[in-house]
N, C-alpha and C positions, 0 to 999 in steps of 0.2 A: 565494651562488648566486641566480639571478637566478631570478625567477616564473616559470613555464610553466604553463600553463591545456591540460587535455588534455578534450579532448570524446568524445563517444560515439564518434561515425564515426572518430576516433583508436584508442580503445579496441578495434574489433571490425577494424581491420586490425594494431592490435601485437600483440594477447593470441590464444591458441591458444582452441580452444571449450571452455568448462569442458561437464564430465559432468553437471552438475546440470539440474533443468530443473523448469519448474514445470508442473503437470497439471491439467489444467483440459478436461472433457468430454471424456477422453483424448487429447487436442492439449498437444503440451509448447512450453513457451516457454523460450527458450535463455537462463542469467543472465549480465548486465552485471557483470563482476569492480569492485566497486566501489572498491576499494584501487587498482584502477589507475590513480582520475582524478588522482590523487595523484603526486608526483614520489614518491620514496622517502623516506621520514619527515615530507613535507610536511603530515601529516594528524595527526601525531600530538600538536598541542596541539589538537585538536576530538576530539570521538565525535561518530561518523557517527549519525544518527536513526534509531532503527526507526520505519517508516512504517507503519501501518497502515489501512485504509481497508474501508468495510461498504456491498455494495449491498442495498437496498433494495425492497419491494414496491411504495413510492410514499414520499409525505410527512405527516404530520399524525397526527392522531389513526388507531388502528386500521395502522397501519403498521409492519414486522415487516422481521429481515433477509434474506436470501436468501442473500446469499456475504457472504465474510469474506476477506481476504489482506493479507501485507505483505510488506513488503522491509527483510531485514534486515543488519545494518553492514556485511557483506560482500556483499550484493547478494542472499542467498539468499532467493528468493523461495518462497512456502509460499497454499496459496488452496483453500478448498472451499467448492461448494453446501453451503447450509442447506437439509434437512427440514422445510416450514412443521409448524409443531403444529395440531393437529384445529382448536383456533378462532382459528388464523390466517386467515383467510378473506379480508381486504382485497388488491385489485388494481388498478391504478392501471394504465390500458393507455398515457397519456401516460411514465411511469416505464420501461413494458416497451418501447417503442420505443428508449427509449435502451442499458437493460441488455441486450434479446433476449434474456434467459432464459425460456424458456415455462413455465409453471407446474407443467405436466405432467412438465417433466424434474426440476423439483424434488423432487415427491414421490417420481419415479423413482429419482434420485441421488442425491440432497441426503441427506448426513449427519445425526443426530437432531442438537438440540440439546446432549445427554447427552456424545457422543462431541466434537462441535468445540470444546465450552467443557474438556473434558479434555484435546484437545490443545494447545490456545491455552495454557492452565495451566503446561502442562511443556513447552511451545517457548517463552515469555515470562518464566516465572518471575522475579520480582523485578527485573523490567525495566518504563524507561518508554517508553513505546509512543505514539508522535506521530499527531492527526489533522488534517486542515486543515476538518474538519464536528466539530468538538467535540459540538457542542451536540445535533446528530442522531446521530453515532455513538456518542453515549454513552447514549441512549436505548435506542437499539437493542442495543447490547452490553449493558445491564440487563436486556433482555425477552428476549435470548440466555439468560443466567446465568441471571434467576429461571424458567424454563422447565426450565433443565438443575438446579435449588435448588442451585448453587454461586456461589460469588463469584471473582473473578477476582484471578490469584495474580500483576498487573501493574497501573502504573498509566498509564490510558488520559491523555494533555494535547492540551489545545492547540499544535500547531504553532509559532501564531503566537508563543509564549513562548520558540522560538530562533529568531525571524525580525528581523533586524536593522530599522532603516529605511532603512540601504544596499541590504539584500538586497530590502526588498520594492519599491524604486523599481524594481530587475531582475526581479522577478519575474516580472511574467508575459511580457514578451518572450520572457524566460530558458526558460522554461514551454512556450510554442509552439514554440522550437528543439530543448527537449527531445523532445515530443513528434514532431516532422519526423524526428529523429534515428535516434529507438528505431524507426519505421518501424511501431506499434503499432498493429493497425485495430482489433482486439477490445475491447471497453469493458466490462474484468473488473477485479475488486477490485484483485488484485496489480498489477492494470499502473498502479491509480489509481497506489497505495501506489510503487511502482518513480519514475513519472513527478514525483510531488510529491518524491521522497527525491535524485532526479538535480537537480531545479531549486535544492534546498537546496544541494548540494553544491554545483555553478555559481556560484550568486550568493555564497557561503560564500567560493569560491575567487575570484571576482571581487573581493570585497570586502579582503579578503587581500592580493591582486597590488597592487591599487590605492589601497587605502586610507592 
């Protein structure tokens, strides 16, 4: 049977709306059935990546998470505000023009660190968890943990560790169409995690068809 390459904009005129949705400042975001990019059985010599991705207060020293989200092998997406802790105090207003989180709604909303690193625990458990910011996200998900004093019941990797050199010559093309696609204007964790896990897929199935 011959390769078929199904895209998003395919996706959301074959598949009915799934009931799931991710909540985010009580705005729901509809999930991409990620099994559909897939012919039927097409998918089943790969697992699909949990994606996860961490905004930020800013970058460097004294910088702290604010939201947390992924998308996971079925597209189910999952995301909340983080509670800064009393001496998180760093703000970066270059960073809040990109996130638009105001700080005030965090303390308003934002989950403690107690509670997020508890559900992360039991929605991850003994799972590996993909980021394409290694090296900051795992910073940051350390100063989650040691704040909440648990350690994390997954392991957080590099990305780039199932990124082919086929897939990453597509990448970021692949990336901006993903992006065009999903139709995404909100610049929140899950939608990173969503948009980095459809480009995978893409280039995955690109590489696949054509290789």
């Amino acid at each position: 049977m011959p390769c078929k390459t199904l895209h998003v904009v395919d996706i959301h005129r074959k598949m009915k709306r799934t009931s799931g949705a991710v909540h985010i400042l009580n705005q729901s975001l509809p999930l991409v059935p990620i099994a559909a990019i897939f012919p039927s059985g097409a998918h089943a010599m790969m697992t699909v990546p949990i994606v996860i991705d961490f905004e930020a207060s800013g970058f460097g020293k004294g910088s702290y998470p604010i939201e947390v989200g992924y998308s996971r092998r079925h597209g189910e997406g999952w995301c909340t505000l983080i509670k800064p802790e009393s001496d998180w105090q760093h703000w970066d207003i270059h960073a809040a023009r990109i996130h638009r989180i105001p700080r005030e709604i965090l303390v308003e909303r934002g989950k403690s660190a107690s509670l997020v690193t508890e559900q992360l625990n039991t929605q991850l458990a003994g799972m590996t968890v993909y980021t394409d910011g290694w090296t900051q996200d795992y910073v940051w998900m350390a100063l989650l943990y040691d704040a909440a004093d648990r350690v994390p019941s997954f392991r957080l990797a590099d990305l780039r560790e199932i990124i082919s050199p086929q897939q990453e010559g597509l990448w970021h093309a692949t990336k901006d169409q993903v992006q065009e696609d999903l139709h995404i204007s909100r610049h929140r964790a899950s939608n990173d995690a969503r948009i980095l896990q459809m480009t995978w897929l893409r280039t995955y199935d690109a590489v696949r068809c054509h290789g």
